[in-house]
C-alpha atoms as an extended CHARMM CRD file, in Angstrom:
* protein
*
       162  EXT
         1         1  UNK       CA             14.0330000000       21.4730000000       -3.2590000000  PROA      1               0.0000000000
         2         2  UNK       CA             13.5830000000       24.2380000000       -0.3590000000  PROA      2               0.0000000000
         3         3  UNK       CA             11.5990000000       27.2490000000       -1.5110000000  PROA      3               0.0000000000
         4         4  UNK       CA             10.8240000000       30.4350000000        0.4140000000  PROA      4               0.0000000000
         5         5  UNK       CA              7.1530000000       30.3350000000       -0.2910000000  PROA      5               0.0000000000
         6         6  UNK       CA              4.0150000000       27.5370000000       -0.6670000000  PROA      6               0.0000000000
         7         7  UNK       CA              3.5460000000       29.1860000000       -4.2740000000  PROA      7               0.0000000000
         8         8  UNK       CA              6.9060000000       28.1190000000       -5.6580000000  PROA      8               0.0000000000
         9         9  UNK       CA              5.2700000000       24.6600000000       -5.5190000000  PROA      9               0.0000000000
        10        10  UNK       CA              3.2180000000       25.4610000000       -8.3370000000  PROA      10              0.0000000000
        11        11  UNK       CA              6.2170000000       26.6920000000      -10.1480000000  PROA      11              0.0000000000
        12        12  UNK       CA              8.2060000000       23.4540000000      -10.0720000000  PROA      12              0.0000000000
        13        13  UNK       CA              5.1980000000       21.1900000000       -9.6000000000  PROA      13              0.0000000000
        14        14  UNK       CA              2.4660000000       19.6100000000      -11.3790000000  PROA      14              0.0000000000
        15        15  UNK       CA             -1.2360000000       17.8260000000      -10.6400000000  PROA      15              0.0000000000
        16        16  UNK       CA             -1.0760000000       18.7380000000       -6.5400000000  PROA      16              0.0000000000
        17        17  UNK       CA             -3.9360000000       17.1960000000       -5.2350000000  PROA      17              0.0000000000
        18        18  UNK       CA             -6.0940000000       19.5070000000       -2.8830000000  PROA      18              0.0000000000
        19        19  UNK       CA             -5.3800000000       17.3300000000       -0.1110000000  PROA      19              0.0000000000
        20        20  UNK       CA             -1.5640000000       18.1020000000       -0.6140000000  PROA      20              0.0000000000
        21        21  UNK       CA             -2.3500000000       22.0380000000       -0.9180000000  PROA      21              0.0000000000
        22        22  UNK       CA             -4.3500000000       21.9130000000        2.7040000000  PROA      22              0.0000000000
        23        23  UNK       CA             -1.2660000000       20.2680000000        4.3090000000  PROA      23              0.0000000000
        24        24  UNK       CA              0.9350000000       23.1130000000        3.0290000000  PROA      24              0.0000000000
        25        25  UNK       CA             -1.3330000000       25.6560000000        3.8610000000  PROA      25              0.0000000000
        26        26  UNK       CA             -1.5950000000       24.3970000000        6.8710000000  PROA      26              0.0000000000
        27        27  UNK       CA              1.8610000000       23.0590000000        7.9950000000  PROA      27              0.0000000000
        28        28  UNK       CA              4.3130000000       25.5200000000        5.8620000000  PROA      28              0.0000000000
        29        29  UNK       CA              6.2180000000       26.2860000000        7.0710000000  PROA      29              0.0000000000
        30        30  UNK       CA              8.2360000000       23.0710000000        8.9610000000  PROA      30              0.0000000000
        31        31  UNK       CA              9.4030000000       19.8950000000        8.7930000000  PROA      31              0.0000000000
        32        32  UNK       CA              6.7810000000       18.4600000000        5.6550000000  PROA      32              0.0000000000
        33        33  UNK       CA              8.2080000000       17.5740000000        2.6290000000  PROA      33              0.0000000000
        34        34  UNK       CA              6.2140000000       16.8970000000       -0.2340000000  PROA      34              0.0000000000
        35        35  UNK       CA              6.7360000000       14.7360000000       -3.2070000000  PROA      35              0.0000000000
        36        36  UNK       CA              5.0980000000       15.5720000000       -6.4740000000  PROA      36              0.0000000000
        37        37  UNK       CA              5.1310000000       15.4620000000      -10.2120000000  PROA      37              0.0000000000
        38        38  UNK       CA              7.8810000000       17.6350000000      -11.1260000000  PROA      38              0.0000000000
        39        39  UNK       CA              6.9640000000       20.3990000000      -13.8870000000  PROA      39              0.0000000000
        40        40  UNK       CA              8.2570000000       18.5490000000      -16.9590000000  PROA      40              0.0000000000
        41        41  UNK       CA              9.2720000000       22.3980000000      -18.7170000000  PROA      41              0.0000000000
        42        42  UNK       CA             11.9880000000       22.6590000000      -15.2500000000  PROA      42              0.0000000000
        43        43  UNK       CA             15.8740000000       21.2130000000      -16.8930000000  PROA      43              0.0000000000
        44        44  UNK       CA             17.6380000000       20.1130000000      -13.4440000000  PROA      44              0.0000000000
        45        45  UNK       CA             19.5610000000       17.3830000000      -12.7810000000  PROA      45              0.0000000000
        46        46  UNK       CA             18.4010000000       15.5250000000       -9.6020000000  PROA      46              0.0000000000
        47        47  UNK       CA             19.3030000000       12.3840000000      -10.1580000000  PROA      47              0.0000000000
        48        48  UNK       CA             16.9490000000        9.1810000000      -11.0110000000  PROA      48              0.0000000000
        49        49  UNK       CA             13.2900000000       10.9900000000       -9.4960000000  PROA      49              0.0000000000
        50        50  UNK       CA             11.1970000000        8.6510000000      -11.7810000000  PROA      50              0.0000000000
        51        51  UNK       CA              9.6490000000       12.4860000000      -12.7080000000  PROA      51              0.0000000000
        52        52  UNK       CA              8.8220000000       13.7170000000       -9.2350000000  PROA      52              0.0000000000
        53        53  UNK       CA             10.6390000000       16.1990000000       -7.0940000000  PROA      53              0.0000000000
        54        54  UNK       CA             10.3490000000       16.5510000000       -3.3360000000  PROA      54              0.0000000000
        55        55  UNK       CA              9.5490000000       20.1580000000       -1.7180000000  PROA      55              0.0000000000
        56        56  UNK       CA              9.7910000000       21.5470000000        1.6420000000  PROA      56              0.0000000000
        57        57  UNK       CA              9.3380000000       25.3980000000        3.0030000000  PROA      57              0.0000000000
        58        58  UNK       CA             11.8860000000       25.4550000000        5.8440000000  PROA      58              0.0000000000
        59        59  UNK       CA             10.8410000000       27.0920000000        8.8360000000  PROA      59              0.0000000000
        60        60  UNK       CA             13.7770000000       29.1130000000        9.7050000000  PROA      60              0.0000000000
        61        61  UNK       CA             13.6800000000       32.7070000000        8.5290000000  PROA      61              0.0000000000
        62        62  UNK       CA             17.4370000000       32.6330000000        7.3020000000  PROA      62              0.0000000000
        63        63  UNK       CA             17.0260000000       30.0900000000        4.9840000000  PROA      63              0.0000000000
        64        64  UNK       CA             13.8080000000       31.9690000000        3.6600000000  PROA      64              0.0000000000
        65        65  UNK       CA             15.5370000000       34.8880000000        3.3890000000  PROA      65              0.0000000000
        66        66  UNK       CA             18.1640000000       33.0000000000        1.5190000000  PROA      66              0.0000000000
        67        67  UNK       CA             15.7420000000       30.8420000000       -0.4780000000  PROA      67              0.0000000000
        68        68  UNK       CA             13.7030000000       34.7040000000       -1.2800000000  PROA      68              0.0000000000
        69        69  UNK       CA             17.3020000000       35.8990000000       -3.0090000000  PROA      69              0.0000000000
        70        70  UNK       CA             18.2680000000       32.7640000000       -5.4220000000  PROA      70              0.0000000000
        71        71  UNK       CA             14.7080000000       30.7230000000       -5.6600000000  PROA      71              0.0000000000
        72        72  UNK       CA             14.3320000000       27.3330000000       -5.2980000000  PROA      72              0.0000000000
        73        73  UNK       CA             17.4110000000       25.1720000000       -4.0310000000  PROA      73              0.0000000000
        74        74  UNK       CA             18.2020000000       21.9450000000       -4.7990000000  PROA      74              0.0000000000
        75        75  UNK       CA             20.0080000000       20.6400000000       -1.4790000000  PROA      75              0.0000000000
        76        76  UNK       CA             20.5450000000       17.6000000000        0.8310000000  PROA      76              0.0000000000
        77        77  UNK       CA             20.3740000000       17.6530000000        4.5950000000  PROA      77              0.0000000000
        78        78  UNK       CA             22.9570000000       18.2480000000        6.5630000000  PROA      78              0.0000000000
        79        79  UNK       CA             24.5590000000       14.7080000000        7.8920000000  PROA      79              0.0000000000
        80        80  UNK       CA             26.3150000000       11.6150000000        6.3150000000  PROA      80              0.0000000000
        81        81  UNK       CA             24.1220000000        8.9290000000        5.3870000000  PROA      81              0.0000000000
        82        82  UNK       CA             23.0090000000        6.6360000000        8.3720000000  PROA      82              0.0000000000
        83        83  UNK       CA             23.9910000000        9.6420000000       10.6110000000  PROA      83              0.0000000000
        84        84  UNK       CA             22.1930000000       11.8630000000       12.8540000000  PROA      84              0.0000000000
        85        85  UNK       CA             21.9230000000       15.9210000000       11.1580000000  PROA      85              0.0000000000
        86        86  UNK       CA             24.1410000000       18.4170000000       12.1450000000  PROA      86              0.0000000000
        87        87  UNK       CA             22.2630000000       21.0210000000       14.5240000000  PROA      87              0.0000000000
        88        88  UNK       CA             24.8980000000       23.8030000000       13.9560000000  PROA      88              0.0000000000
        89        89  UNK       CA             27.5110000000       24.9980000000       11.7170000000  PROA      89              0.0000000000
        90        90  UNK       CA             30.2850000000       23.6070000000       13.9850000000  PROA      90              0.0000000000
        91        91  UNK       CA             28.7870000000       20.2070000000       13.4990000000  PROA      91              0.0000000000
        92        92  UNK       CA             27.7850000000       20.7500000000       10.1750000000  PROA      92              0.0000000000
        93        93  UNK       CA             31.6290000000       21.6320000000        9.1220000000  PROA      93              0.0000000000
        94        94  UNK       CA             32.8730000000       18.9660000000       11.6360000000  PROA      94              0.0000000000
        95        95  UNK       CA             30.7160000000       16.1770000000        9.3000000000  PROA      95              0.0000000000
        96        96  UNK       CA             31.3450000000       17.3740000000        5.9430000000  PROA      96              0.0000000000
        97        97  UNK       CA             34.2480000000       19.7050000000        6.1970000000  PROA      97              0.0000000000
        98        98  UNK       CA             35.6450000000       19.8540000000        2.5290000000  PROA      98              0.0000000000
        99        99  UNK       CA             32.6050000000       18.2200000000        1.0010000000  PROA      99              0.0000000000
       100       100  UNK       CA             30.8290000000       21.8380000000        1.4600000000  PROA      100             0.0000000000
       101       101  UNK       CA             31.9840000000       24.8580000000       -0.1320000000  PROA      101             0.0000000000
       102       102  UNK       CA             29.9660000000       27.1290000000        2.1100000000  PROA      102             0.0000000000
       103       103  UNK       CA             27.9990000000       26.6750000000        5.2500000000  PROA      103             0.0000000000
       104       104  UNK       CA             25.4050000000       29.7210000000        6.5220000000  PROA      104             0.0000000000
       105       105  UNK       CA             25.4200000000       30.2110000000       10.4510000000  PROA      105             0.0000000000
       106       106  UNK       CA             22.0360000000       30.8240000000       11.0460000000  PROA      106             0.0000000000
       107       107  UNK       CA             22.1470000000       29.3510000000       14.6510000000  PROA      107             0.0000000000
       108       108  UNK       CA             21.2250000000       26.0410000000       16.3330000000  PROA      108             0.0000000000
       109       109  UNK       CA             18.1360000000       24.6070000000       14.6410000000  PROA      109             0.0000000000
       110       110  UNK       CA             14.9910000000       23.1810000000       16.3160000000  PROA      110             0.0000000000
       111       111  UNK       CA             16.2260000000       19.9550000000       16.4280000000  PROA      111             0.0000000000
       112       112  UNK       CA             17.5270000000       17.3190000000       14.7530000000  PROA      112             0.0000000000
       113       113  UNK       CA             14.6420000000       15.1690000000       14.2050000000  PROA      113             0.0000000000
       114       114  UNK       CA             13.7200000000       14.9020000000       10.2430000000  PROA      114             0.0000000000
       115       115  UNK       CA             10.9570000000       16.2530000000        7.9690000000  PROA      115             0.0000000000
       116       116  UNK       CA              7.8900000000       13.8810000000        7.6490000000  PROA      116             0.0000000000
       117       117  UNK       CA              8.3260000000       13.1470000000        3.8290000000  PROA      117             0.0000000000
       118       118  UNK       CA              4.9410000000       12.0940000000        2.1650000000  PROA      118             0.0000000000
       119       119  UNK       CA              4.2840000000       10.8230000000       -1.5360000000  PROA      119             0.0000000000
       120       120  UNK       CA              1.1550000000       12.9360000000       -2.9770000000  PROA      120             0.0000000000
       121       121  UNK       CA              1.5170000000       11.9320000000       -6.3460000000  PROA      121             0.0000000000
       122       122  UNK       CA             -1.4280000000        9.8120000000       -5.6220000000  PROA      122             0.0000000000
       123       123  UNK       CA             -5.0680000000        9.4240000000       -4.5340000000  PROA      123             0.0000000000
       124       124  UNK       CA             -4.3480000000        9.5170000000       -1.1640000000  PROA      124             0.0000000000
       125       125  UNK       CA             -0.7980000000       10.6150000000        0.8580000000  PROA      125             0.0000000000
       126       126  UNK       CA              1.7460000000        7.9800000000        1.2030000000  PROA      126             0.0000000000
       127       127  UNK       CA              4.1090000000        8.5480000000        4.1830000000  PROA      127             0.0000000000
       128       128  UNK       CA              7.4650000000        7.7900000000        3.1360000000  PROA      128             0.0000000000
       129       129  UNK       CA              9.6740000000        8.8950000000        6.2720000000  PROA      129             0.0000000000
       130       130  UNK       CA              8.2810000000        9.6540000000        9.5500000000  PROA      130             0.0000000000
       131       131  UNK       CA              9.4190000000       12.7840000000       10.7390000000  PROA      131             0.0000000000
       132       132  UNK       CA              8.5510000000       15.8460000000       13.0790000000  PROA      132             0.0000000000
       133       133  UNK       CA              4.6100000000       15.8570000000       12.3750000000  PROA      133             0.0000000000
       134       134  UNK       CA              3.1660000000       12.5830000000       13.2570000000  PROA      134             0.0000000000
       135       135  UNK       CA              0.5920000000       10.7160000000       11.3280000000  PROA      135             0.0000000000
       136       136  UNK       CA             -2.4090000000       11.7490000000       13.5030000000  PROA      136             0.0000000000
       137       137  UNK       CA             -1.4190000000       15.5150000000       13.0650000000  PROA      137             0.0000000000
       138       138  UNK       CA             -1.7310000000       14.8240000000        9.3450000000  PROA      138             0.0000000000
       139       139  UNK       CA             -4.6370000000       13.1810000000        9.4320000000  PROA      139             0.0000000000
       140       140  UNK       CA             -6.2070000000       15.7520000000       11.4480000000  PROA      140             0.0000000000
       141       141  UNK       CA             -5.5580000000       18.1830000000        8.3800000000  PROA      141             0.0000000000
       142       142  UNK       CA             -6.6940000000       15.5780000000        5.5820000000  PROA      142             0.0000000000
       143       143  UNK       CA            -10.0560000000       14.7520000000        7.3130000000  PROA      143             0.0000000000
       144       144  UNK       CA            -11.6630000000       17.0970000000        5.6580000000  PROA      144             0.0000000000
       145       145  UNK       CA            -10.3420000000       15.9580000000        1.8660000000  PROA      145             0.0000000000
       146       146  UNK       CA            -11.8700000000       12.4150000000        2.9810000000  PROA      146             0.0000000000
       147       147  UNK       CA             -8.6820000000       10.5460000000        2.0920000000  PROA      147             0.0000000000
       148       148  UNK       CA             -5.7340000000        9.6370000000        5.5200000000  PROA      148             0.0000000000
       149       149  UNK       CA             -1.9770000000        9.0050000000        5.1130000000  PROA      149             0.0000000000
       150       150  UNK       CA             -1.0240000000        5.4580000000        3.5590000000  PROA      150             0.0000000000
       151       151  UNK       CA              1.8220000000        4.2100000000        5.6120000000  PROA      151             0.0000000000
       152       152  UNK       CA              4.0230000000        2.6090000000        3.2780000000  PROA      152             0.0000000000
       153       153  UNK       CA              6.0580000000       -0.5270000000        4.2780000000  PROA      153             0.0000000000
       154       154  UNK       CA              9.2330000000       -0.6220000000        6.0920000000  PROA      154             0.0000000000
       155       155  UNK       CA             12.2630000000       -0.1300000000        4.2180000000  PROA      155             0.0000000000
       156       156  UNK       CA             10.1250000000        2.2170000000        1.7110000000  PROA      156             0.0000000000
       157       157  UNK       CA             11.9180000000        5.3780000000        2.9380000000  PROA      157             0.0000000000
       158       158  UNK       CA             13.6100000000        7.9130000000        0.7530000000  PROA      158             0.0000000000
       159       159  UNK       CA             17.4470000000        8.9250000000        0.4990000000  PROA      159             0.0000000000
       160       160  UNK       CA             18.6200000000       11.1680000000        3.3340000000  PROA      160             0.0000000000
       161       161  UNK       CA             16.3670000000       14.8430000000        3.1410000000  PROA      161             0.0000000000
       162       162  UNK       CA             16.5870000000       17.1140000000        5.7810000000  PROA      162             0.0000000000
């Protein structure tokens, strides 16, 4: 789910550890995205989440803007599986022409290097993907909850998030 602002994670969240909170205070926006207990009052169809749901707060001020006007969206990043993201809407459209009934030019993005996608549904952060903010940045933040990012083991990753 992208949402415009670090309190919509209350909204569709539940039991955020305060370690989680100080990373999205202090990396929100950008490329983090959060896995949490999903609010068990929200109806959405998201496929099999074993009761979790995975946030991020883009930082691009389109997609705020965007995100500010409907809420939360549910979406998927913008590549085929097992291919690099599209960095424009030319490449965007080029990769999933029909598949898409709209695409928002909002410019080239930043890159096309993924969030970092961590697990906080536990007592300490389990890194899922490795992404844009390496380990040591998040560590940096998390020092002062006493608890440091679990790598998980390879082939742990998540489905395709961008």
């Amino acid at each position: 789910m992208l949402v415009s602002t670090a309190a919509t994670l209350d909204a569709l969240t539940t039991r955020v550890p305060d370690y989680a909170q100080a990373l999205v205070e202090e990396l929100w926006p950008g490329p983090l995205t959060v896995v949490c207990h999903e609010q068990a009052s929200l109806r959405w169809d998201l496929g099999d989440t074993r009761g979790t749901v995975a946030v991020r707060m883009p930082d691009h001020d389109l997609a705020r803007e965007i995100l500010d006007r409907t809420g939360p969206l549910a979406v998927s990043s913008a590549n085929l599986t097992g291919r690099p993201a599209a960095t424009d809407a030319a490449e965007a459209v080029a990769m999933l022409g029909a598949e898409v009934a709209v695409v928002v030019d909002g410019g080239r993005t930043r890159g096309a290097t993924p969030s970092t996608i961590l697990d906080v549904t536990g007592e300490r952060p389990r890194l899922l993907r490795l992404g844009a903010i390496p380990v040591e940045r998040l560590d940096d933040v998390l020092g002062a909850h006493g608890v440091s990012v679990e790598t998980a083991p390879v082939g742990a990753e998540t489905a395709d998030e961008g």
